[in-house]
Each structure stands twice: as C-alpha cells, then as structure tokens.
MARLOKOL-951528 format. One line per 10 residues: number of its first residue (from 1); for each residue x, y, z of N, C-alpha, C. Coordinates in steps of 0.02 Angstrom, whole numbers, plus 50000, padded with zeros to 5 digits. Atoms other than C-alpha are relative to their C-alpha. Layout:
residues N
NUM) X Y Z X Y Z X Y Z ~ ... $
This chain:
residues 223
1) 50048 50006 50056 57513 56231 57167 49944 49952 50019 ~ 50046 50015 49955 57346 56157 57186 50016 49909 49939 ~ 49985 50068 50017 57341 55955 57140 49945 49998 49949 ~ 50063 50029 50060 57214 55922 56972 50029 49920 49994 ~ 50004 50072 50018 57187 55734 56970 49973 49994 49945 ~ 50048 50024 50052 57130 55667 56813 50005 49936 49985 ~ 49988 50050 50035 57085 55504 56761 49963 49988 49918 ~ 50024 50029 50071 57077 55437 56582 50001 49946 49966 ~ 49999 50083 50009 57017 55313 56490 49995 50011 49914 ~ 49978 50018 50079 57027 55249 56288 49958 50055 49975 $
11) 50019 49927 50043 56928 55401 56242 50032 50055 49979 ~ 49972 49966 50014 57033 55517 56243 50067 49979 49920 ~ 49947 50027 50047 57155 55412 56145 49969 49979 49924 ~ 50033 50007 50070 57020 55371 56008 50009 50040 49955 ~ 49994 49956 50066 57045 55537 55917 50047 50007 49981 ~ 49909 50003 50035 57239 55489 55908 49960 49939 49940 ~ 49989 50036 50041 57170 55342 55800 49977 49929 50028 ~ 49999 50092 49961 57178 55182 55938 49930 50008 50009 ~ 50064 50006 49998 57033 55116 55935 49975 49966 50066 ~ 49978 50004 49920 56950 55089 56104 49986 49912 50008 $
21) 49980 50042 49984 56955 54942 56204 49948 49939 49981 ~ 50046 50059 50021 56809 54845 56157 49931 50033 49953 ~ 50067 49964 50032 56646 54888 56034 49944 49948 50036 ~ 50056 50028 49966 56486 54831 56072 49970 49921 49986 ~ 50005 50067 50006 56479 54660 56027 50068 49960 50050 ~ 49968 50030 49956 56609 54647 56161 50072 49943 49956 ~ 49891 50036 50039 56784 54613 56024 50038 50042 49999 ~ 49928 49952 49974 56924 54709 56046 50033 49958 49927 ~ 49965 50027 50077 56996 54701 55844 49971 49951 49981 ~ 50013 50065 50010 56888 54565 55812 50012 49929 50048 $
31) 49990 50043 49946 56937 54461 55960 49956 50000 50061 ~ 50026 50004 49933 56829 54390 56103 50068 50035 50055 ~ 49962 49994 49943 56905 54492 56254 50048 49950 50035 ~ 49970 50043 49956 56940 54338 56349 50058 49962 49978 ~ 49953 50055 50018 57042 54255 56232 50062 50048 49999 ~ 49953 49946 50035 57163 54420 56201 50024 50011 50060 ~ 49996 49956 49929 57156 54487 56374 49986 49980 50053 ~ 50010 50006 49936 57138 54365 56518 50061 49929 49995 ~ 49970 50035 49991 57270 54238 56585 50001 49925 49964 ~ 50000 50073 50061 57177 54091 56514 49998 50005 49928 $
41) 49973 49975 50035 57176 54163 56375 50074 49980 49967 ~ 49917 49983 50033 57386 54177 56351 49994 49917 50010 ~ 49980 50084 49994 57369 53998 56421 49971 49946 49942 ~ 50033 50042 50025 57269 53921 56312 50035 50023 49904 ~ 49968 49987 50057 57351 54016 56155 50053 50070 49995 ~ 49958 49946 49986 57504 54128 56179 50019 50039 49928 ~ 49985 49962 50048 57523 54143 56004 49974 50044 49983 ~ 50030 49963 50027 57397 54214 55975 49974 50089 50046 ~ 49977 49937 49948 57396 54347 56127 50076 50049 49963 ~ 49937 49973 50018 57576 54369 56084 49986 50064 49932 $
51) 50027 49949 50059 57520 54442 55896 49936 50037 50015 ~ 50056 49944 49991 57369 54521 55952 50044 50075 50031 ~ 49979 49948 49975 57495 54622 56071 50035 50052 49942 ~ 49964 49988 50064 57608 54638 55913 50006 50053 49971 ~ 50034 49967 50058 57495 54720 55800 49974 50068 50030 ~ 50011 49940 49961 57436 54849 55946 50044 50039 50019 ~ 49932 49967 49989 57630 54907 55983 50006 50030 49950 ~ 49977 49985 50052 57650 54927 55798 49946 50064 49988 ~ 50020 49949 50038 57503 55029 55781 49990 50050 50043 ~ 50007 49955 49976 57519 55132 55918 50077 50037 49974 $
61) 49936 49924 50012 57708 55210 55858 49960 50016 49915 ~ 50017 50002 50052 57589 55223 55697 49956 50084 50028 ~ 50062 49943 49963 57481 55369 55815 50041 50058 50031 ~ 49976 49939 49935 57516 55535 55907 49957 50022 50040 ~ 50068 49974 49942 57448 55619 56052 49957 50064 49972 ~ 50056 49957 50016 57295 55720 56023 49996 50092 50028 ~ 49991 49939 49986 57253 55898 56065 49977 49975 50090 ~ 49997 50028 49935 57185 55841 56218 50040 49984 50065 ~ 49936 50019 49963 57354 55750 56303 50053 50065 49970 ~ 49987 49933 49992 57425 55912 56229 50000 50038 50058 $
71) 50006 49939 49964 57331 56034 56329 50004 49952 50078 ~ 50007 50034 49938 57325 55907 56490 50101 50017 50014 ~ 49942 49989 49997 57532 55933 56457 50014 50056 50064 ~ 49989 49947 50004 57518 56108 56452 49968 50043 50070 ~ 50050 49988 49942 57400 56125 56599 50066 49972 50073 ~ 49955 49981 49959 57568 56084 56706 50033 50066 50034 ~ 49955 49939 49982 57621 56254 56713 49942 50045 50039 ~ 50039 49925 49946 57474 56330 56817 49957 49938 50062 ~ 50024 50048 49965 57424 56145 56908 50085 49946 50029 ~ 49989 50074 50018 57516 55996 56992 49972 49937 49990 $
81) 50048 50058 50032 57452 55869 56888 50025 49919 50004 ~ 49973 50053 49977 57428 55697 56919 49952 49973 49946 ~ 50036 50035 50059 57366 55581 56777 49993 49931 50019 ~ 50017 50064 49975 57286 55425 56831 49967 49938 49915 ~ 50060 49988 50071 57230 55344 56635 50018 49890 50027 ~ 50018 50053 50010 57165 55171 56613 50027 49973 49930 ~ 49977 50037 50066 57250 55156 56440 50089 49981 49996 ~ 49947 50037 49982 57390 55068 56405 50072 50028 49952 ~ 49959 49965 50055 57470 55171 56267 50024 50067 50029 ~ 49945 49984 49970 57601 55298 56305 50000 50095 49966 $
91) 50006 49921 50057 57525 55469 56204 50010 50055 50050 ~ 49997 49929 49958 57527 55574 56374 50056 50014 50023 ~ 49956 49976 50006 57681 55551 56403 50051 50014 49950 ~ 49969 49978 50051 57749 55586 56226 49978 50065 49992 ~ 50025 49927 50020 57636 55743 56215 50034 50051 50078 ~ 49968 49970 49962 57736 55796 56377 49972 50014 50085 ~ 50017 50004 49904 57642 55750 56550 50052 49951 50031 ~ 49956 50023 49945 57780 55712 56679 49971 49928 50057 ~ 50030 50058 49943 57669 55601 56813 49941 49964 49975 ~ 50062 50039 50034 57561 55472 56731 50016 49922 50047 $
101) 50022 50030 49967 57506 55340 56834 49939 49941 49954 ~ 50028 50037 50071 57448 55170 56716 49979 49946 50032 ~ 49993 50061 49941 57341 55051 56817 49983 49965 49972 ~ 50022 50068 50043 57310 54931 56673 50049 49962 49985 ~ 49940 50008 50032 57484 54930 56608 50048 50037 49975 ~ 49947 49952 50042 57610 54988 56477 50018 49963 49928 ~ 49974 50020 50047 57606 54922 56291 50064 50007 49990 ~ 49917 50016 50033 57789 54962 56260 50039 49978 50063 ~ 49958 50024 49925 57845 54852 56428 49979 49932 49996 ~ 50024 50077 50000 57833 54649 56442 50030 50002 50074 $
111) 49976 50025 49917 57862 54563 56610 50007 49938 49992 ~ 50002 50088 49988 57899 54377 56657 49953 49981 50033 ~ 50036 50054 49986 57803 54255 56676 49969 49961 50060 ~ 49988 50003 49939 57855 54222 56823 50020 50049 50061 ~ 49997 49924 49964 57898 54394 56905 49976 50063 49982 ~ 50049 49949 50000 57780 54510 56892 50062 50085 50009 ~ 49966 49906 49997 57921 54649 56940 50065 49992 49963 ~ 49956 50033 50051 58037 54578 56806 49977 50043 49930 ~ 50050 49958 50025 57976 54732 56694 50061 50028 49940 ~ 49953 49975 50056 58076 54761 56519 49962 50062 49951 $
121) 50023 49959 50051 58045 54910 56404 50015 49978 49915 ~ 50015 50047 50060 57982 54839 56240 49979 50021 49937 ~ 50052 49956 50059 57936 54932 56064 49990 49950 49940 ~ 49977 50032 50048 57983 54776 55962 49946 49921 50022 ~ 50025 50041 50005 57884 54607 55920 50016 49945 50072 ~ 50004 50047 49938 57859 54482 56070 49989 49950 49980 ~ 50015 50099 50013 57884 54295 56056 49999 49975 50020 ~ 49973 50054 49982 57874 54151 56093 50073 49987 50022 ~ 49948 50006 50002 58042 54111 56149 50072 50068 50017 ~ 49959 49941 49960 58091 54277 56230 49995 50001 50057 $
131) 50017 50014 49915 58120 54261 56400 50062 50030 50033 ~ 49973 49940 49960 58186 54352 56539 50062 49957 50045 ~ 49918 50027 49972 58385 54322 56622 49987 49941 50040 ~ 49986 50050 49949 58322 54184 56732 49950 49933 49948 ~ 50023 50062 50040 58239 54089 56548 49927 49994 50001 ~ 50095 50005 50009 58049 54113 56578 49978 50048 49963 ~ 50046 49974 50041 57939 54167 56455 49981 50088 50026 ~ 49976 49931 50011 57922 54363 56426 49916 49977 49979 ~ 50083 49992 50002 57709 54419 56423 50011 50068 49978 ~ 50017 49930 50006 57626 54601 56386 50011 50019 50083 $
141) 50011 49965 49950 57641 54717 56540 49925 49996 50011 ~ 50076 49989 49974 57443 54712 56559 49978 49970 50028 ~ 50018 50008 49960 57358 54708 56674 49927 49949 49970 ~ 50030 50005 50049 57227 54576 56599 49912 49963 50052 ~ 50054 50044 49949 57050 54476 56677 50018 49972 50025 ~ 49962 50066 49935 57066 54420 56829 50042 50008 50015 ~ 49929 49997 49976 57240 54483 56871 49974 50048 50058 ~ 50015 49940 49939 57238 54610 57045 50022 50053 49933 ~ 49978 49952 50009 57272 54785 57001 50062 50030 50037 ~ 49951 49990 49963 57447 54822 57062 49994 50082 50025 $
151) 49992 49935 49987 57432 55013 57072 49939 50044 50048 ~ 50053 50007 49980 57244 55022 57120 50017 50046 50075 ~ 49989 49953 49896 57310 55089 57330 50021 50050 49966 ~ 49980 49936 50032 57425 55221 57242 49947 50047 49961 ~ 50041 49966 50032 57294 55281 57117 49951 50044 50082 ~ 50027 49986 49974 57196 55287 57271 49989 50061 50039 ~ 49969 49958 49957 57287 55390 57385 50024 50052 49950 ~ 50009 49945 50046 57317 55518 57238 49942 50045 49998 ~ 50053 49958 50021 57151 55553 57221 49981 50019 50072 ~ 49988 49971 49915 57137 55579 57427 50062 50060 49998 $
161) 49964 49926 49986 57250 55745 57394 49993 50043 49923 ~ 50034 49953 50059 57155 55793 57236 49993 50059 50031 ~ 50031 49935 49980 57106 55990 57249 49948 50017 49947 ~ 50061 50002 50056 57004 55954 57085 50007 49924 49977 ~ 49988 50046 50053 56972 55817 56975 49969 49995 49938 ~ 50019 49983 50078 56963 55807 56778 49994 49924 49978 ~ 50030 50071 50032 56860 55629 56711 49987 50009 49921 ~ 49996 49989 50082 56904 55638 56522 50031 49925 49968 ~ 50005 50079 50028 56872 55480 56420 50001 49931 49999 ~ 50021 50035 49992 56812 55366 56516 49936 49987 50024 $
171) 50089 50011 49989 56605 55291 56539 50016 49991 50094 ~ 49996 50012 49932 56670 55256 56731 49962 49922 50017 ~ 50016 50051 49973 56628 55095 56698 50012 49912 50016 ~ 49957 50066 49994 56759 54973 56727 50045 50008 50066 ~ 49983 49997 49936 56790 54922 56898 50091 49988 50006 ~ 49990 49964 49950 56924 54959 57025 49985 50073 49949 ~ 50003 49918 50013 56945 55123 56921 49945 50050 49994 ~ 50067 49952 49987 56759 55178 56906 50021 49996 50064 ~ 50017 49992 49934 56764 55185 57101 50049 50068 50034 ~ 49946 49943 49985 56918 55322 57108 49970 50062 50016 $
181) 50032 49940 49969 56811 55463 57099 49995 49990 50064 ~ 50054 49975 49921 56724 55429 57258 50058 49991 50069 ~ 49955 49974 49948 56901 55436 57345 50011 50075 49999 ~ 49978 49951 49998 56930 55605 57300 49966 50049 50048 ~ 50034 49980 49921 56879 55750 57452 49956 50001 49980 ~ 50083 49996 50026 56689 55776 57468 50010 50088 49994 ~ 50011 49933 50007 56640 55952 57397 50076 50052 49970 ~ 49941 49972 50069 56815 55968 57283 49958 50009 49909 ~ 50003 50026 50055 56771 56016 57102 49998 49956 49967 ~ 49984 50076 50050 56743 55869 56982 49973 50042 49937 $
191) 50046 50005 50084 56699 55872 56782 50019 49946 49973 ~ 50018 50059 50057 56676 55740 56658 49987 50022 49949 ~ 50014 49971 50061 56694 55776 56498 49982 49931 49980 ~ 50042 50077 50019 56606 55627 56393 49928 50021 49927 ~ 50040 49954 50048 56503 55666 56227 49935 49965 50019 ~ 50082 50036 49986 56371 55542 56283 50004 49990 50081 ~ 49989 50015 49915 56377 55569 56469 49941 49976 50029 ~ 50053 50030 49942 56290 55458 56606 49976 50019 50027 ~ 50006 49942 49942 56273 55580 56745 49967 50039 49963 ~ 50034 49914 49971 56196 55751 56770 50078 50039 50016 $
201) 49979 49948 49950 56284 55892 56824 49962 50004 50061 ~ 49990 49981 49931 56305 55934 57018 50015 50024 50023 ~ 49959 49929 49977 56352 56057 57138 50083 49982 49980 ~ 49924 50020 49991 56510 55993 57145 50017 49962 49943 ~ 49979 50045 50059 56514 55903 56964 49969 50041 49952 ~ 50039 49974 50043 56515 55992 56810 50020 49956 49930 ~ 50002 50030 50055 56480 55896 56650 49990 50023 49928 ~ 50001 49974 50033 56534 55930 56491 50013 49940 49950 ~ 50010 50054 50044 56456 55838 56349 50039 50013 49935 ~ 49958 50001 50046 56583 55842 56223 50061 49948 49979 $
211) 49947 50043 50011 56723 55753 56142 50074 50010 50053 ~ 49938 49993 49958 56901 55745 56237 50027 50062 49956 ~ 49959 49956 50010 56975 55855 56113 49965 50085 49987 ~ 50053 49925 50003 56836 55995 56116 49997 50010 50070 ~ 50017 49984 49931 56795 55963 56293 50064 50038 50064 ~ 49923 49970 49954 56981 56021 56351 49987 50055 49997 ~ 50023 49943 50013 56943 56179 56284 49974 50045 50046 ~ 50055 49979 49946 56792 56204 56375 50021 49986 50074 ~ 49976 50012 49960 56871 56128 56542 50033 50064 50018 ~ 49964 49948 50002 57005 56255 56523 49991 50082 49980 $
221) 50029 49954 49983 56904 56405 56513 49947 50022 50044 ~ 50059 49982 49918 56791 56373 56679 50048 49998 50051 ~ 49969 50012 49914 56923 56313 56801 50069 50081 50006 $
C-alpha cells in the first residue's frame, strides 16, 4: 500500500471544540504562553501549570473526534497511513487511526521530573505531590518552550518514505514541525487543506482552502 503522511495541527481539532493553541494576543485560555507552557514557567509556579493542565484533560474527555479524524481513520483501508499531528489531545486515535506519531506530547500521560522516559498514562487531576516510584514530582507529558523535541528524527524519517502527503490544520508555522514537509521526496503529491491558506498551489502541491472537516471531503475525491 502506498504510505500517505499527514501532519496535523490544532485545526483540525478546533471543530471537536478544543480550542487552538494560542489566539492572537498570544494567551492560550487567557494565559501568557510562557507561564503555562515553558519550563520556567512550571518553575516559577507549578500550581498553576499543574491546573491549567487540569482543566485541558477535563475538557478534552468533554470532546469527540470530528469528521475529519473520522475520515483520516477510514482512509486506512486503501492507504498506509502515518499521522504525524502537533496536538496533544488524543481524538485520532479514539476516532480509530492506528499510527499517530505526537511530537509535542500526550495530555492524558505525565512524566517525572526527573526522567523524561518515566511516562505514566494519566486522565485524572495532577498535583502537587504526585510523584513517580523513585518520589519526584510527576509534570504534563509536553513537550513545552525550550524543551528539544524528542520525536522530531522519527517524524523525520517518516516523511522520507511518504508516497503523498496530507497538511490538514496546521499554518506550518511552528518550528521543528513547519520544516517536515521539506523532508518528504521532491515531486511526491502534497495538499494543504487550510481555510485561510499561506501558499499557492503547485505542481506538486494542491491547496485546498477549506475547513478540516469540509476539506477531507474534497482531499478524498482528487487523490
């Protein structure tokens, strides 16, 4: 079967409900980024990381997957599909994609503090005072400012045995993962679905200005 890469980002997941990762005044729920989502951040106030994560666990079993992570499912049975998404919530593989690939993270997973591969599955409130068999403090799985990207080579080398690739709901513009495309072969299929797209269409890139859950549609009646 031929390999469809896709990566995705909080767009797709917007029409479940989650809202995406930051608006334009740069807050994520009302929160400066930095304080929610970067190391100094947790350091400087864990409590308040801790409940920010909280309130985002709770309201993602509050969501389902869209038509979108649907048909990306369903699109197993005539592709092998490889799902590369930038979000941290867990709708593609509830709506039934097998290989998802998460290079930010995993809201329902914490890690230690101290061991990064110290990796618990988590659906329940995070505290203060939860900590992992060897007594250190218990974090979000995310990947947050300023941390490496642990998966970043893997993603890489995925998209180096693409035979297509499908860019659905993300602007491509949050580094390492904007740069993935330009591993994939030269002169393989690409599209981008995106209702306010950056790009052009190209020989080799076709762009389809639409939402994630319209633009599947359309995807899935050209290729």
């Amino acid at each position: 079967m031929r390999h469809l890469v896709v990566l995705t980002g909080a767009g797709i997941s917007a029409e479940s409900g989650l809202k995406t990762f930051r608006d334009a005044n740069g807050l994520w729920e009302g929160h400066d980024v930095m304080s929610v989502a970067s190391p100094e951040g947790f350091f400087a106030n864990p409590e308040l990381v801790l409940e920010f994560y909280n309130q985002r666990r709770k309201q993602l079993l509050e969501v389902n997957p869209n038509k979108a992570h649907l048909e990306l499912a369903n699109l197993e049975q005539r592709f092998k599909i490889t799902i590369i998404t930038q979000n941290v919530d867990d709708l593609h593989e509830r709506a039934g994609s097998s290989n998802v690939l998460h290079l930010h993270g995993e809201l329902f997973k914490v890690r230690s503090t101290k061991n990064e591969t110290s990796i618990l599955d988590w659906k329940k409130d995070l505290n203060l005072g939860d900590l992992d068999q060897n007594g250190n403090q218990l974090r979000p799985h995310i990947v947050w400012f300023g941390e490496p990207v642990p998966l970043i080579d893997k993603a890489v080398k995925i998209c180096q045995s693409a035979d297509k690739l499908l860019i659905i709901g993300t602007s491509l513009q949050v580094y390492p993962a904007a740069s993935l495309m330009h591993y994939v072969p030269e002169h393989i299929a690409k599209y981008f679905i995106d209702p306010n797209p950056s790009i052009s269409s190209t020989k080799d890139l076709t762009v389809i200005a639409e939402t994630a859950t319209k633009g599947i549609d359309t995807f899935i009646k050209i290729i």
